[in-house]
N, C-alpha and C positions, 0 to 999 in steps of 0.2 A: 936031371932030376930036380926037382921045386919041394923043396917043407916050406910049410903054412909058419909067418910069426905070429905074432900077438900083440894088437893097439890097447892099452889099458887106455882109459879114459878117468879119471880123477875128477873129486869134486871140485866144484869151482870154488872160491873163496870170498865169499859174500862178506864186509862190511857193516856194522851194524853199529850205530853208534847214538847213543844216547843227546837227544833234544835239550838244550839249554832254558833255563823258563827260572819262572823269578815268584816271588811273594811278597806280602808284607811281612812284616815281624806280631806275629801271634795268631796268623791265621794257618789253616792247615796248607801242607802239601796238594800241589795240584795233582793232578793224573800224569806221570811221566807219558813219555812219547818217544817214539824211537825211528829214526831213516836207516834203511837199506838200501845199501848202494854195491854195484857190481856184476846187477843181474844179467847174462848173453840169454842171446836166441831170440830178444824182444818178450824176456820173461819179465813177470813183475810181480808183487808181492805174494798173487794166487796161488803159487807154486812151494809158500810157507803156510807150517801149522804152527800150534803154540805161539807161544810170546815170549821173549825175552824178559828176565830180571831184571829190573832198573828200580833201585832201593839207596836211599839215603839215611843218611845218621842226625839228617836234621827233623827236630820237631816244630811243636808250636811255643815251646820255651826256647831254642835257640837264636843267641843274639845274632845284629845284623852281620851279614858275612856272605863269604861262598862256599858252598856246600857241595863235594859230588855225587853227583848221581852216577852210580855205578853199575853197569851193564854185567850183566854176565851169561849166561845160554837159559835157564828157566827154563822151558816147554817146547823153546823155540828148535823145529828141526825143518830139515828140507832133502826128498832123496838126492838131488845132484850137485848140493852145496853145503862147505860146511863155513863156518862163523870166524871171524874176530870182532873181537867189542871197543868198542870207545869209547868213556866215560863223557858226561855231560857236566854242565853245571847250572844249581840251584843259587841263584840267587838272594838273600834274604832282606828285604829295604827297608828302611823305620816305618814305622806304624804312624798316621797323623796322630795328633793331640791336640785337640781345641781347646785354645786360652781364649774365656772369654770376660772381661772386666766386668764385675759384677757393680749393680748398679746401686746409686747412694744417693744422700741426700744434704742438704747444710742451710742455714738460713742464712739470708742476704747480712753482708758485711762480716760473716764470720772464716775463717783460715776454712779452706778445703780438708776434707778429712782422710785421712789414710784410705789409699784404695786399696781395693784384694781383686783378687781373680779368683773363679771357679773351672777345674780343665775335666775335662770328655772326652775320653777313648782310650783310656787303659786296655792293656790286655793281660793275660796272665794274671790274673788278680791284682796287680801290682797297681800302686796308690802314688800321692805324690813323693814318697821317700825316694823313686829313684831317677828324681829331676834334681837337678845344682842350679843355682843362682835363680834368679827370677827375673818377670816379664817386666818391662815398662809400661807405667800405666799413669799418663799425661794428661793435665785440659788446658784449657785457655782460658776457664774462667779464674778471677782472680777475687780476691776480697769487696774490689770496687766493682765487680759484673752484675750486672743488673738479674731482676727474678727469670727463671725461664728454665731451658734443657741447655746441657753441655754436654759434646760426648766426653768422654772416657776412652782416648784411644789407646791402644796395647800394642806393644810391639816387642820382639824380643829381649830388649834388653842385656841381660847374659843370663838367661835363661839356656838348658842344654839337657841332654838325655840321649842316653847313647842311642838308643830303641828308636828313639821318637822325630820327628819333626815335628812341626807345630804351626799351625792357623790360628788367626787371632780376630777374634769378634771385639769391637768398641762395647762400650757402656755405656749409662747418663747420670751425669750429674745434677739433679734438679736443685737449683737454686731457690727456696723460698723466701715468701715475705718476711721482715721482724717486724715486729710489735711496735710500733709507735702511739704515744697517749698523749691524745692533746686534752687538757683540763683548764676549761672556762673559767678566769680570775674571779675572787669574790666583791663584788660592787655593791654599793648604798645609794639610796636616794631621798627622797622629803617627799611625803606623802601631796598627793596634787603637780608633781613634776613630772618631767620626760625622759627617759633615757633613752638616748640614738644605738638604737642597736641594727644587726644586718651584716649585711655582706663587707668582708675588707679589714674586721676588727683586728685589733695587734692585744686585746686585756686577755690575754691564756698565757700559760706553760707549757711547752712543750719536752716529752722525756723521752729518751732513745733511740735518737737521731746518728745516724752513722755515714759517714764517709764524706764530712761538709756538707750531707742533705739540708735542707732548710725549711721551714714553716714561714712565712713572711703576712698569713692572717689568717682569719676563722670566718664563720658566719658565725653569727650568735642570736638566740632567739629568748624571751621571757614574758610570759603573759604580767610579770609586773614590773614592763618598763613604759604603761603608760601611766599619764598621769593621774587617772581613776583608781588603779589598781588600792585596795586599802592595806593598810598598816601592815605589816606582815613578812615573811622570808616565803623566795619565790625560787623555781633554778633557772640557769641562765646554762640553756642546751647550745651548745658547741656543736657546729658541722661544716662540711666540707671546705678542707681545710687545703690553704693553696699554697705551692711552695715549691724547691725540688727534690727529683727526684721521690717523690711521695708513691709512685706505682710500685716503690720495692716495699711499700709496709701494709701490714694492716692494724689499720688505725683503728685505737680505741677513745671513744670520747669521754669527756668525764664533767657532770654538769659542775656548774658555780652555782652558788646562793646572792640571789638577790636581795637587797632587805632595804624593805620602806620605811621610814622611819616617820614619827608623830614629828608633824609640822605644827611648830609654835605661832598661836595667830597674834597680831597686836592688837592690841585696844586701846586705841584713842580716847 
């Protein structure tokens, strides 16, 4: 005699485990993702409906860290398979912060001026309160550096923020000209004489001159330094003025007075 038994067939046990993936700090959650693994018969995914749960506790306020992402059944069924989950992880990475040395200015021979920095890419609303320490922000010009650009380089310094990293743009520091005043000395002569005037003159003042620059002569011009000119005060116009280092200023000139005076004649 033969009784019939019975083959039960059991679902199989699919695998389901949640995708690892990463963000910055302030931006959203990407799209979770999820691998199944375990399928026979040279099945593959077609033979699932729904989707799996995969939800996290992390937001767009949450500091940098790891976060998991957590699997659990959601929607997801299949007739000949049933599930185990496997969490994933979120990871969360600073957010840039661009420090960029904001740019200044100073005039020739004067100390450098405190530099600042201006930063870009907060998130969260969040300002610079929750930065410590600050950036270094260096040049190479010096008191004696001639007119021109210098950068402003920036570098971290101990600068730090838990959220953050940080990129650093340079700055310039333009160098301008000072003020120099050369002022034509006041001269006399006797009406019917000559005065040599021109290129090479040493009869001026010179006022604020910086860093051992030097003036060493003038031109100098006056319609009464010939001998026709009559009785009378004339100016004696001052220009280009030769010396060193003269390219860090801008020269202001400043006439002198000439004065002819009455010539006593003799009479025999």
């Amino acid at each position: 005699t033969t009784n019939n038994g019975t083959l039960t067939v059991s679902k199989a046990v699919l695998a389901i485990t949640a995708n690892n993936t990463n963000r910055l700090y302030g931006a959203v959650n990407p799209a979770f993702t999820y691998t199944a693994s375990g399928f026979v018969n040279g099945e593959t995914a077609s033979v699932l409906s729904g989707l799996p749960s995969l939800t996290t506790v992390a937001t767009t306020n949450s500091p940098v860290g790891g976060y998991s992402i957590i699997a659990t059944n959601g929607t997801l069924s299949a007739t000949n398979y049933t599930f185990s989950f496997t969490d994933g992880t979120l990871t969360i990475g600073q957010a840039t912060l661009v420090v960029t040395a904001d740019n200044t200015n100073r005039i020739y021979g004067a100390a450098n001026p405190t530099f600042t920095a201006s930063y870009s890419g907060f998130v969260n609303g969040e300002t610079e309160g929750v930065l410590s320490g600050s950036p270094s922000l260096t040049t190479t010009a010096t008191t004696g550096s001639c007119t021109g650009s210098y950068p402003i380089t920036a570098t971290n310094g101990t600068l730090s923020a838990a959220n953050y990293s940080f990129s650093f743009a340079n700055g310039t520091l333009t160098v301008g000209p000072a003020t120099l005043t050369v002022t034509a000395d006041n001269q006399g002569k006797s009406y019917g004489t000559t005065l040599t005037l021109g290129a090479g003159q040493t009869t001026f003042t010179s006022s604020g001159l910086l860093n051992s620059d030097s003036v060493t002569s003038v031109t100098l011009a006056s319609t009464g330094a010939s001998g026709g000119a009559a009785v009378g005060t004339y100016p004696i116009v001052p220009s280009a003025a030769v010396g060193s280092g003269l390219t860090n200023y801008s020269i202001i000139y400043s006439n002198g007075n000439l004065t002819v005076n009455f010539t006593t004649p003799v009479v025999t």
